[in-house]
C-alpha positions in Angstrom: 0.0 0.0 0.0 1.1 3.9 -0.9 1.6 5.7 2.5 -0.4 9.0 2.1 2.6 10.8 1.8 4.5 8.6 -0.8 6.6 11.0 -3.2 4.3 9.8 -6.1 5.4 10.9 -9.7 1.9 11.4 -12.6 3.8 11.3 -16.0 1.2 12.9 -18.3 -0.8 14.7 -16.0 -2.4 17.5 -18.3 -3.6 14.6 -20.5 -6.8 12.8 -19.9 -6.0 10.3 -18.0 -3.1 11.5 -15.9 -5.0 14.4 -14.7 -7.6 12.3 -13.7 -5.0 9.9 -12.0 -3.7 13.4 -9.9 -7.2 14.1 -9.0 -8.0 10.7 -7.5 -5.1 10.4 -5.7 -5.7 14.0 -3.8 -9.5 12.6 -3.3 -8.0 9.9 -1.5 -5.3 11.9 0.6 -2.0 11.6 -1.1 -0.2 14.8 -0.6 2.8 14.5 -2.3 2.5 14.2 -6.1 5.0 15.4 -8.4 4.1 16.5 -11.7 6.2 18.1 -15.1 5.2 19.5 -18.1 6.5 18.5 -21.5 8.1 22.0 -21.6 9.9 21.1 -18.1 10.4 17.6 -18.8 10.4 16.4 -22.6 10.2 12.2 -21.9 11.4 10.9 -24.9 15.3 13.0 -23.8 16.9 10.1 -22.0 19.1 12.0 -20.2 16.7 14.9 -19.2 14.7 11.9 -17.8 17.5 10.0 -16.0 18.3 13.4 -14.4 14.9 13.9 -13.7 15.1 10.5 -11.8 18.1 10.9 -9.7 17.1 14.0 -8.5 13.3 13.4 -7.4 13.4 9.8 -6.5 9.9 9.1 -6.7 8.8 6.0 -4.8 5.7 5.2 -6.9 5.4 6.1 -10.8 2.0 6.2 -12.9 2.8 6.0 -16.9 -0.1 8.0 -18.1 1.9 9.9 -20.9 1.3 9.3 -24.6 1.8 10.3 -28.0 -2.3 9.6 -28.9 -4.9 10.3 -31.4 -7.9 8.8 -33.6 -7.3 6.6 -36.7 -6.7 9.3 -39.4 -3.9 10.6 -36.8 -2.6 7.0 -36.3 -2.3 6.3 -40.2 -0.9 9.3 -40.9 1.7 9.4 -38.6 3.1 5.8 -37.9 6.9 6.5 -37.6 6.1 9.0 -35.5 3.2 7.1 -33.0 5.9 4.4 -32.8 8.8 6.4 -31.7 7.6 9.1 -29.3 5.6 6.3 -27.7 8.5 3.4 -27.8 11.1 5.9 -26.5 9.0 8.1 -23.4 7.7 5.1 -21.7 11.5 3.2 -22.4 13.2 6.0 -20.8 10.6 6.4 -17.7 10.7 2.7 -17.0 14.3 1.9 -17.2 14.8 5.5 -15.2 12.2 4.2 -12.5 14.1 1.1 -12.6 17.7 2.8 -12.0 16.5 4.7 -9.5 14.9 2.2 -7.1 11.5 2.8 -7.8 9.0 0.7 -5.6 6.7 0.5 -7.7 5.4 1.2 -11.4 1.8 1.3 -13.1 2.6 1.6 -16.6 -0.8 2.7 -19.2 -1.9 0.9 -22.0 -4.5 0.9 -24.7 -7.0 -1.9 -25.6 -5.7 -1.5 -29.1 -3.0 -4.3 -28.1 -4.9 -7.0 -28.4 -5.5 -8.9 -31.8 -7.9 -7.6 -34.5 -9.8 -11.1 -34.5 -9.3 -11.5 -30.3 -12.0 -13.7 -29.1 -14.6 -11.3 -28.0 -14.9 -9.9 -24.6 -10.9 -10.1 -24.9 -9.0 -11.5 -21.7 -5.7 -10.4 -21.3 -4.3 -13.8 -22.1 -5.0 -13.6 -26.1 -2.3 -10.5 -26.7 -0.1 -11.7 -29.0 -2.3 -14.8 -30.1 -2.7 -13.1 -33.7 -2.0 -9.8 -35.8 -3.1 -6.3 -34.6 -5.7 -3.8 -36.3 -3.8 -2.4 -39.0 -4.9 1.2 -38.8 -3.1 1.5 -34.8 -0.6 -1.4 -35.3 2.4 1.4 -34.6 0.8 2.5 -31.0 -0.2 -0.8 -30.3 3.5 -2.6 -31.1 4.7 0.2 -28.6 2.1 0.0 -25.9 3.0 -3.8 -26.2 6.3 -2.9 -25.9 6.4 -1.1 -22.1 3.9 -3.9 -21.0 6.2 -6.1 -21.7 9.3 -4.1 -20.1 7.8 -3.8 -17.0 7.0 -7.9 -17.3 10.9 -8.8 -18.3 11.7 -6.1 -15.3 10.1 -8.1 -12.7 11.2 -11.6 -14.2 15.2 -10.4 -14.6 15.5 -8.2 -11.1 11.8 -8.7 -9.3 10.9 -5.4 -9.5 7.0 -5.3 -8.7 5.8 -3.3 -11.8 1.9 -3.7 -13.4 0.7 -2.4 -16.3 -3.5 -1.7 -17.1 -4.8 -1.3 -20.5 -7.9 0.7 -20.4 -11.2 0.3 -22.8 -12.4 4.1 -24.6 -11.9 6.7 -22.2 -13.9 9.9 -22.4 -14.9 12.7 -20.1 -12.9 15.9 -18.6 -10.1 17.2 -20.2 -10.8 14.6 -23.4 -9.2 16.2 -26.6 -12.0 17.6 -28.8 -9.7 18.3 -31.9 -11.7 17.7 -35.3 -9.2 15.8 -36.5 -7.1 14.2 -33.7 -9.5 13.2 -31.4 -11.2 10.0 -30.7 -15.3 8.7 -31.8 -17.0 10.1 -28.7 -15.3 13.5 -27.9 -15.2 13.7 -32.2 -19.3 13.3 -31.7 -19.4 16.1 -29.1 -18.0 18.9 -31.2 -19.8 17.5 -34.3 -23.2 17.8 -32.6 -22.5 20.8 -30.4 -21.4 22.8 -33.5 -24.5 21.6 -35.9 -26.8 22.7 -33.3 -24.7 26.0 -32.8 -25.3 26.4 -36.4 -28.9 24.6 -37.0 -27.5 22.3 -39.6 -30.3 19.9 -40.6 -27.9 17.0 -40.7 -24.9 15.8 -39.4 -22.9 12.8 -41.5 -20.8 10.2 -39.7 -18.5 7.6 -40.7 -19.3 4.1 -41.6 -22.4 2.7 -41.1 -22.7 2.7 -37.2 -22.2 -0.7 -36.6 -19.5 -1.6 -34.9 -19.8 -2.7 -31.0 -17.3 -0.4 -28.8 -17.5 -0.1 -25.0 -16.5 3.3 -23.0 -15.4 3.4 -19.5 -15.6 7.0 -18.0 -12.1 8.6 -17.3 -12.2 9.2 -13.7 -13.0 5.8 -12.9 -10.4 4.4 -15.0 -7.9 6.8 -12.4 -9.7 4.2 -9.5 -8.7 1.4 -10.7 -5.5 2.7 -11.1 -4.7 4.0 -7.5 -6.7 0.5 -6.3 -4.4 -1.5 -8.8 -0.5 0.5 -7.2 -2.5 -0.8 -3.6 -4.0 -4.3 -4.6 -2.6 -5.9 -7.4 1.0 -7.2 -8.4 1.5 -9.9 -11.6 3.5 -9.9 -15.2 -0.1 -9.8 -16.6 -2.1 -6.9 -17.6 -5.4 -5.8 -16.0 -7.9 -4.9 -18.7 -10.1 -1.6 -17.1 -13.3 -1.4 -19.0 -17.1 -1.9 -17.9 -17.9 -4.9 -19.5 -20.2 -3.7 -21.6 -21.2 -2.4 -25.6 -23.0 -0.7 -27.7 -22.9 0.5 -31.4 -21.4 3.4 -32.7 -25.3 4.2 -34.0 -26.6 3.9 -30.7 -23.9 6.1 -29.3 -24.2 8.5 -31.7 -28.2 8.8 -31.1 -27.2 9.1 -27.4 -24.8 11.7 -28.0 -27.2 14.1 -30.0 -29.6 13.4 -27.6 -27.2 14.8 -24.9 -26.4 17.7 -26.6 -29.6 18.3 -27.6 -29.0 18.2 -32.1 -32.4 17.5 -33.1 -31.5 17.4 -37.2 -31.1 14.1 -39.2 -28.0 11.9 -38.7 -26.5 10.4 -41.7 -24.1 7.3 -42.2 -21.1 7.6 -45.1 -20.4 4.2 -45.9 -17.5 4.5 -48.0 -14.9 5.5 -44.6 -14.1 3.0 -42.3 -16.1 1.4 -39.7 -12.5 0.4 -38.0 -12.3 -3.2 -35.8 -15.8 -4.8 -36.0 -15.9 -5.3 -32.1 -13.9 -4.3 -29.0 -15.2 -5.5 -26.1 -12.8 -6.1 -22.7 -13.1 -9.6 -20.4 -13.3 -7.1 -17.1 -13.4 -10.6 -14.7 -10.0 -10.2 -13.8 -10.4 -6.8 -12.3 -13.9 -7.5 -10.7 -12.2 -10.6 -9.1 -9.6 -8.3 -7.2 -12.6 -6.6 -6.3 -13.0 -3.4 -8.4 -16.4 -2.4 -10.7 -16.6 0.8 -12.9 -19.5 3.2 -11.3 -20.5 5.9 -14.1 -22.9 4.8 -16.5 -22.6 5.7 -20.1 -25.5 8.2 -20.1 -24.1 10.5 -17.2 -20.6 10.1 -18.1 -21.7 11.7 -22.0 -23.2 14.4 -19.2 -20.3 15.0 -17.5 -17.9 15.1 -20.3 -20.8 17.8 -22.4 -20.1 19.5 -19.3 -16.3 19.8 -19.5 -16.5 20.7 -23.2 -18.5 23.7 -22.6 -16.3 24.6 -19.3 -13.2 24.8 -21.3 -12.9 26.5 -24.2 -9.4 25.8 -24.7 -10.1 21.9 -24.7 -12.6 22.8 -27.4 -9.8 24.3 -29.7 -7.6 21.4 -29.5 
């Protein structure tokens, strides 16, 4: 277990998740977080983060930081999402490592797992068959740290778990037209047709595929109840266990936001992976269930978007 005053270090903690990581660790009474900005720390400069390292010391470290982005981002960019992301969360491990870190919670994506994965996917089936081609370079590098942190503990017993999370959404989510992923993407979309009374509002595919959403803040749970509870080579998949389609979501989204026009399907773009659905057994045997339903969550994050302008230009 963290003492309360552990010197705890949130890499990425203006992103998503690591800010919602810093805010359930100060709910819970931890006072002694450290956090740096890419401007004060730039991850993917070894030595700027083996300095880092050696001077702070932190006792506990929470991987949250990531190069990230939807699929036109991922295809356009796939040197790129492999190298940022292969070389910030090598140089933060092995620096953790170096430096006598008790203990390390390294952030994945559910993206690892196999295109074809038997569906809900348990952690056991990673590397069972090829990877969705569209995020195969984030997904070989998120495979990558897990992995690390695995070959860590085998070769010098460190104690160092890794969690790959479902689709997050909710506060500080990145609303960028381009960049940002389906549900925050459906935000703006609907937001600004209502802003400007379009009659309809055209989304990709044809709303098919199944995807499952866990709410941000209690992904940052699981994560402080995982550094407490759970130790093991093998990741902990954090999702709620359950689906729906990308049509449904969308009708809930426009519902949320209050777009009243048409919504129309373009079938020649991609639907992307058919289903993506995460075994959550594992994590409900150590003990731990998601709270926030889909329909509040879509609230909540309606909420941030309109409370933060500058999210909203991202």
């Amino acid at each position: 277990m963290m003492e309360k005053n552990a010197k705890i270090y949130v890499a990425g903690h203006r992103g998503m998740v690591g800010s919602a990581i810093v805010r359930e660790l100060k709910r819970q009474g931890y006072t002694n977080i450290i956090t740096r900005t890419h401007k004060e720390l730039d991850l993917i400069n070894q030595q700027a983060v083996n300095d880092f390292f050696e001077a702070e010391e932190p006792e506990y470290v929470f991987l949250a930081a990531a190069k990230v982005g939807g699929i036109i981002a991922n295809q356009s960019a796939l040197a790129d999402f492999m190298y940022d992301n292969m070389m910030l969360e090598m140089n933060v491990i092995h620096a953790a490592w170096k430096n006598g870190c008790k203990k390390l919670e390294f952030l994945g994506s559910s993206c690892i797992y196999p295109r074809l994965a038997p569906q809900p996917m348990p952690e056991s089936c990673l590397l069972t068959s090829s990877l969705e081609q569209t995020n195969e370079a984030y997904a070989l590098a998120k495979i990558s740290g897990l992995k690390y942190c695995e070959y860590l503990n085998r070769q010098y017993g460190t104690d160092y778990i890794s969690v790959m999370p479902t689709n997050l959404y909710g506060p500080n989510d990145n609303y960028h037209p381009e960049h940002s992923h389906v549900l925050p993407a459906l935000i703006r979309r609907f937001h600004e047709a209502k802003e400007a009374g379009a009659k309809s509002v055209t989304c990709w595919g044809d709303g098919s595929p199944l995807r499952e959403f866990l709410y941000v803040d209690d992904l940052a749970n699981l994560c402080v109840f995982l550094m407490n509870n759970y130790s093991g080579n093998e990741t902990v998949n954090a999702g709620t266990g359950k689906e729906l389609t990308i049509k449904e979501l969308t009708e809930l989204v426009a519902e949320t936001v209050g777009y009243e026009g048409e919504i129309l399907w373009d079938t020649t773009r991609p639907n992307g992976t058919p289903r993506k659905l995460l075994d959550v057994s594992k994590a409900a045997a150590l003990g731990w269930t998601y709270k926030t339903e889909l329909s509040d969550g879509i609230k909540l994050a309606y909420d941030d978007f309109l409370n933060n302008p500058m999210r909203a230009e991202r």
